[in-house]
C-alpha positions in Angstrom: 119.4 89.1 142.1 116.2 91.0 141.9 116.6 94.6 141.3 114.1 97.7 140.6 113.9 97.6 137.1 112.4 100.4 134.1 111.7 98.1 131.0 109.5 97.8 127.9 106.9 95.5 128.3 107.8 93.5 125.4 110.9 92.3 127.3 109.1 90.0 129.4 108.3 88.2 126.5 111.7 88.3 124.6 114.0 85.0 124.8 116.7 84.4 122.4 115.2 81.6 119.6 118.9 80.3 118.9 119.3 78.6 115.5 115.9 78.9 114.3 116.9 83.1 114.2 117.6 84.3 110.9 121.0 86.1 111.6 123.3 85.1 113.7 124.4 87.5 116.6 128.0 87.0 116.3 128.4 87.4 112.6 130.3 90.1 111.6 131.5 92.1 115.0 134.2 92.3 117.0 133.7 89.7 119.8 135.9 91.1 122.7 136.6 89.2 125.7 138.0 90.9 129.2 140.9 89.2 130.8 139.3 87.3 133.4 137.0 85.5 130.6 140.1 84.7 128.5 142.0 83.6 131.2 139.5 81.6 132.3 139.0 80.1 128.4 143.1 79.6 128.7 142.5 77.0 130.9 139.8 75.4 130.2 139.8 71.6 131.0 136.9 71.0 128.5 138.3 68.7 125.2 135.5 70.1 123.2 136.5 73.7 123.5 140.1 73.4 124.9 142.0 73.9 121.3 139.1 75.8 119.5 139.0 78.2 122.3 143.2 78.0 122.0 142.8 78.6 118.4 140.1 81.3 117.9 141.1 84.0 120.9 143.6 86.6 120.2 144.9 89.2 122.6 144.2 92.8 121.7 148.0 94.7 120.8 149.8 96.4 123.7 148.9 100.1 124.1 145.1 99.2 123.1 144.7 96.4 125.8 142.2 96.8 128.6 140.8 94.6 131.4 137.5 95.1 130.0 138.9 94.8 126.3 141.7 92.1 126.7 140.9 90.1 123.6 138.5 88.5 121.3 137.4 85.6 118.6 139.1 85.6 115.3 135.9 85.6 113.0 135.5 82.6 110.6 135.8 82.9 106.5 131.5 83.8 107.5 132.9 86.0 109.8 131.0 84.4 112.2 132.4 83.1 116.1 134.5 80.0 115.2 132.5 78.9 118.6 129.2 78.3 116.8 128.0 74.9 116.4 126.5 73.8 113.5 122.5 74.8 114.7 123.9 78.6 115.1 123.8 78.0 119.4 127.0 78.7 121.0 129.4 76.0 122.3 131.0 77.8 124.9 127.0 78.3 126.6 126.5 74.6 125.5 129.1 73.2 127.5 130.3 75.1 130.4 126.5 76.9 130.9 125.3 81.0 130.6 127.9 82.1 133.5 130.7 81.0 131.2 129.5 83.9 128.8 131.7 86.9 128.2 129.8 89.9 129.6 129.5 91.0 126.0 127.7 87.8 124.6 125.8 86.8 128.3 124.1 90.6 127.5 123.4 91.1 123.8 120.5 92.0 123.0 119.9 93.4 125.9 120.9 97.1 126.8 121.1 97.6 130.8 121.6 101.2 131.6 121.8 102.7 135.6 119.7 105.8 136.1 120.1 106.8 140.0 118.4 104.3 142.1 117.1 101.5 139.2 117.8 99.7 136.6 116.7 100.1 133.0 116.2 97.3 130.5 115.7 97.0 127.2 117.7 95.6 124.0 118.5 96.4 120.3 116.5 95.8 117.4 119.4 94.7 115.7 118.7 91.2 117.0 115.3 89.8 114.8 113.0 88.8 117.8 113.6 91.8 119.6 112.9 93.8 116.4 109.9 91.7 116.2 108.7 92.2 119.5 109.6 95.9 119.1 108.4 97.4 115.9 105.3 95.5 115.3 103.5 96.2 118.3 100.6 98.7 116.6 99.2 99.7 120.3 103.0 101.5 120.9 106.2 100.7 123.2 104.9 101.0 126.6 106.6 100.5 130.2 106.5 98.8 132.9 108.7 98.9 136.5 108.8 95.8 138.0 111.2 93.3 140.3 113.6 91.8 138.0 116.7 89.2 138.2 119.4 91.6 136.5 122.3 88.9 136.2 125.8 89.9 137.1 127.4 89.0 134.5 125.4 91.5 132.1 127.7 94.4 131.0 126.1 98.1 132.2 126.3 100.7 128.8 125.3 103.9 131.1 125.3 104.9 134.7 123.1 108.3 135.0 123.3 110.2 138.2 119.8 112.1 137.6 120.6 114.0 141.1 123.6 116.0 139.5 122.8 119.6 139.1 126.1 120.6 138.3 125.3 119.5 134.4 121.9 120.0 134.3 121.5 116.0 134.8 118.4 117.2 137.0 116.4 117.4 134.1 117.0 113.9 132.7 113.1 112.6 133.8 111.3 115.4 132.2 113.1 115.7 129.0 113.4 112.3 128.2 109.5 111.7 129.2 108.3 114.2 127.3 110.4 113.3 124.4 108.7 110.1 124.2 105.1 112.3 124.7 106.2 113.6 121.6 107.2 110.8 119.5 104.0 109.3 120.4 101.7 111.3 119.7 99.9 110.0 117.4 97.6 112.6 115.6 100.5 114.2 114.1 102.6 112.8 111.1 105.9 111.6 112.5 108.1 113.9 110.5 106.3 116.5 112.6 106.8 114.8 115.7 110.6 114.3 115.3 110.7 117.9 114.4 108.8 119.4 116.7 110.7 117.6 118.9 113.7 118.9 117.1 112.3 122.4 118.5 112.1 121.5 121.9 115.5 119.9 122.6 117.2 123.0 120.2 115.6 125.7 123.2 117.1 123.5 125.6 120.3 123.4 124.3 120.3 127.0 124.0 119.4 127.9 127.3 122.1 125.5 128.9 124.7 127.1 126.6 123.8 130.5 127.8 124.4 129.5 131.5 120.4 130.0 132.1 118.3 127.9 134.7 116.6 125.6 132.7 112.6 126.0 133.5 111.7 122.8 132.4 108.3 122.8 133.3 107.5 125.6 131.9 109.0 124.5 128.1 107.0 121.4 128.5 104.3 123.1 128.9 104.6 125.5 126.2 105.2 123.0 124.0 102.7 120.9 125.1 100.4 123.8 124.1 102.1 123.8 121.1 101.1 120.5 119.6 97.5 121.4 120.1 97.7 125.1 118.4 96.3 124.0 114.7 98.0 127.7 113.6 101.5 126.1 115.3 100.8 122.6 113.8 100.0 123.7 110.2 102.9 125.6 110.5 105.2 122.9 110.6 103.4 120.8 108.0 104.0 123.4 106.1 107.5 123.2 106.2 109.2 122.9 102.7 110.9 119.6 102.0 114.2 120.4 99.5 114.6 116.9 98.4 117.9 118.1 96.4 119.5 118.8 99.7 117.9 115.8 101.9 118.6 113.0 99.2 122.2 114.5 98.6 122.9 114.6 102.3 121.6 111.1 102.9 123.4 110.0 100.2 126.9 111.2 101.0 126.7 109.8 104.5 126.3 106.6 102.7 128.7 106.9 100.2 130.8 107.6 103.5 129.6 104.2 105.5 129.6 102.5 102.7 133.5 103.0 102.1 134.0 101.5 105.8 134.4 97.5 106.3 132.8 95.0 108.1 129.5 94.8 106.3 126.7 91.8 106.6 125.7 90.0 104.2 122.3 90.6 105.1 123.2 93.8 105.2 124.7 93.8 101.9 121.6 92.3 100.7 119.8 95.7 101.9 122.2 97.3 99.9 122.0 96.4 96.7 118.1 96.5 96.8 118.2 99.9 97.8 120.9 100.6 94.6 118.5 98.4 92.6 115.5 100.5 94.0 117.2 103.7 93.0 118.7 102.5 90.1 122.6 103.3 90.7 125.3 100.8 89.9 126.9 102.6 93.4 126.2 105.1 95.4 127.6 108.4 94.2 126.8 112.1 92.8 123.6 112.4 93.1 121.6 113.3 89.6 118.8 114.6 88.9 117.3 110.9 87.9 117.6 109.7 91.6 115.7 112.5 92.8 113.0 111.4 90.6 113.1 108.2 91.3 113.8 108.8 95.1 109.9 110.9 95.1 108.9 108.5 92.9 109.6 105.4 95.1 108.6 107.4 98.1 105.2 107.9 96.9 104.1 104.7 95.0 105.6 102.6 97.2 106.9 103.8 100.7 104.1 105.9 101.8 101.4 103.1 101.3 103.0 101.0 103.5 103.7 103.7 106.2 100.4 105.3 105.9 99.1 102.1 107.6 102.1 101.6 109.8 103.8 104.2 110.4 103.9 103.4 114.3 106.9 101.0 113.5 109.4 103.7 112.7 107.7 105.6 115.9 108.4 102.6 118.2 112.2 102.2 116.7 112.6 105.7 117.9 111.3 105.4 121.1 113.2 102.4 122.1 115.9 104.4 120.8 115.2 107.1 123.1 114.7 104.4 126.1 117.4 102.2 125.4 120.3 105.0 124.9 119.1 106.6 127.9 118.6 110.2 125.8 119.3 112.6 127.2 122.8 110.9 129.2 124.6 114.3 128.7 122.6 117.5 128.7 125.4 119.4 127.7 125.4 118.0 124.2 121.8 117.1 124.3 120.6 118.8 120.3 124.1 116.1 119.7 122.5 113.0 121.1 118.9 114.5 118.8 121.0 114.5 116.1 122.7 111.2 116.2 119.2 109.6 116.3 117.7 111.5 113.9 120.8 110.5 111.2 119.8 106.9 112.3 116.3 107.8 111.6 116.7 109.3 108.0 119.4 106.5 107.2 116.0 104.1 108.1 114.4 105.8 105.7 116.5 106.3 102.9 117.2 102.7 102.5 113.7 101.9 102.9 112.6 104.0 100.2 115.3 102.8 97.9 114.5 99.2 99.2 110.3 99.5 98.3 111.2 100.4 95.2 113.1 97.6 94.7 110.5 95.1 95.8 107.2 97.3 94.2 106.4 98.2 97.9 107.2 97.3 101.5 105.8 94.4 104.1 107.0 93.2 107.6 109.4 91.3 106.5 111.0 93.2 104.2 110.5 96.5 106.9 112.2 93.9 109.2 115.0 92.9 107.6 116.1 96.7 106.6 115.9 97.9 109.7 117.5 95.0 111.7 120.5 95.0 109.4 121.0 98.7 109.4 120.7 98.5 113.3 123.6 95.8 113.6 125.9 97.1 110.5 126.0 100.7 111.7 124.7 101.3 115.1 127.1 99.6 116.9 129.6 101.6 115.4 130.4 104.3 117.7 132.9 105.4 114.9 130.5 105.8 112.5 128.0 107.8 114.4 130.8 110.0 115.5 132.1 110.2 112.1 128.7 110.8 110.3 128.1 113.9 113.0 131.5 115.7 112.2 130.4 114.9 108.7 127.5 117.2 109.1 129.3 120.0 111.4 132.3 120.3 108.4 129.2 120.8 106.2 127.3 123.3 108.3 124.4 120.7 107.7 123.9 121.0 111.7 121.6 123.1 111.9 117.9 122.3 113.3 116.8 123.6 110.2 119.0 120.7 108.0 117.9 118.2 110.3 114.2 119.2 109.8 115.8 118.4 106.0 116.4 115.3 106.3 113.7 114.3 108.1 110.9 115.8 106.7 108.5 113.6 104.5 107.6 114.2 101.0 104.1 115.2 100.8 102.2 113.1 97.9 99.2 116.2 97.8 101.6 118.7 96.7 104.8 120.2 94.6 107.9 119.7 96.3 110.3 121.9 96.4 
């Protein structure tokens, strides 16, 4: 069915490229099914699928058992879905067609989110083409609102009511536009987007906490004047980067996801490079040796790379904006900031470990880091909620510790 529909434009090109992809999207997650997919698998007349399907599906335990989570795929010795074939295409789709899908394998990639009276599309990067189609794209993420066949059996992530002033929902439009104004805006550094950005979303927060009506046109507009006052700018180019503290944050919240299972292989792969990179047998205290090399990798052989393309990072944080539907709860809005901006430091500090590992960065190797990452620890709600008590115990909350670990070494002068 055709529906109003908000989407990046490079969704109209995306299709999934099936075995020729170089992961698999089924490798290494939980593969849930509801209960009227595995009922339906149950009794399956099909003698290609009838006792692999009997074989593979377990229900989920009493007490954690809903209709949406009923049960899943027991993972293969790959941890892959015991219903692959051979090419990497699924079985289940082979045989009995797309409408046989689980809601959770007929949507992935794709992320479909309600805001009021349309549909918003757009998918993770944690899937290669998309993270192709994504990242690379040197002109920007752009948007397009078109007529689109939304399919019924895709699974919906958010459903925002942007007409509810009761939470300050009202605001959703301007915010979230202007937060992308931001992030692209190009003739600032990134660091200094993200931050000033930081700024923006912290005043917000405040004045919802004090019980204030928001003004939101007039903070856009101050801050819109902001980002062309050179005084205000310098100011935050300015801004000191400790790389004791951001390196030994960044590292204990690895140290911390690191300790949790279910990692890729490709994922381990990214791993080890960026130990190789910094020169660690594991990740652990940090010493003053990986600082060194940590500035040492940045400069020689992160910040080449990014100097020329630095607009991939900006577009994984834009379709991160898009695709999570920021803000979908103003109350916690400088939260949701924070979540993203651990996602985007975690980016980074395994891409700097990584060019060091490799003598410098390319696509393919910007590809692979960031597409792994994506699929090892974004899909972990868990983890992001874990990683953001993390920082609250610590008092590393703060705008000003987020600025921290954020903030990019500057190559022209003495860090700090």
């Amino acid at each position: 069915m055709n529906e109003n529909t908000l989407m990046p434009s490079y969704m109209k090109q995306f299709s999934c490229i099936g075995g020729d992809c170089e992961d698999t999207c089924c490798a290494g997650w939980k593969i849930t099914l509801n209960k009227e997919v595995y009922k339906e698998y149950k009794k399956t007349k099909n003698l290609k699928l009838k006792n692999k399907l009997k074989n593979s599906m377990r229900m989920e335990t009493e007490g954690t058992k809903t209709k949406n989570d009923y049960a899943y795929f027991i993972l293969d010795d790959d941890k892959k879905c015991p219903m692959l074939t051979s090419e990497s295409w699924c079985s289940i789709q082979q045989e009995l067609g797309e409408g046989a899908l689980s809601p959770t394998c007929a949507t992935y990639p794709r992320v479909l989110n309600h805001v009021s009276e349309q549909f918003e599309l757009s998918a993770n990067v944690s899937c290669p083409e998309i993270a192709r189609l994504a990242l690379f794209n040197e002109k920007g993420i752009d948007f397009e609102q078109i007529d689109y066949e939304v399919s019924g059996n895709w699974s919906l992530a958010r459903l925002i009511n942007t007409n509810d002033t009761s939470n300050y929902q009202h605001l959703f439009w301007s915010v979230r536009m202007f937060s992308i104004e931001i992030t692209q805006n190009r003739k600032l550094e990134l660091c200094n987007r993200l931050i000033i950005l930081g700024l923006f979303i912290d005043r917000i927060q405040k004045e919802i906490d004090a019980g204030n009506t928001v003004d939101i046109e007039t903070i856009v507009a101050d801050y819109r004047n902001k980002m062309s006052d050179v005084g205000y700018i310098n100011a935050i180019q300015n801004i000191a980067v400790n790389t004791d503290v951001q390196v030994g944050i960044i590292m204990e919240i690895l140290q911390f996801r690191h300790k949790q299972s279910a990692t890729s292989k490709r994922y381990d792969q990214v791993f080890n490079e960026m130990k190789i990179g910094y020169g660690v047998e594991q990740i652990d205290t940090p010493s003053s040796k990986l600082f060194e090399t940590y500035k040492q990798n940045f400069m020689v052989y992160y910040a080449p790379y990014m100097n020329r393309h630095e607009y991939v990072l900006e577009n994984y944080i834009v379709n991160t904006i898009f695709s999570k539907a920021f803000p979908s709860d103003l109350s916690i809005i400088f939260k949701e900031y924070t979540a993203i901006m651990i996602y985007y430091a975690l980016m980074k500090i395994h891409l700097v470990g990584v060019a060091g590992c490799h003598n410098g960065l390319d696509h393919d190797i910007v590809l692979r880091t960031i597409q792994s990452i994506s699929k090892t620890m974004e899909h972990n709600a868990h983890f992001a909620r874990s990683v953001i008590d993390l920082l609250e115990n610590n008092k590393f909350n703060s705008l000003a510790h987020i600025a921290t670990l954020i903030k990019d070494i500057n190559v022209t002068t003495n860090i700090t």
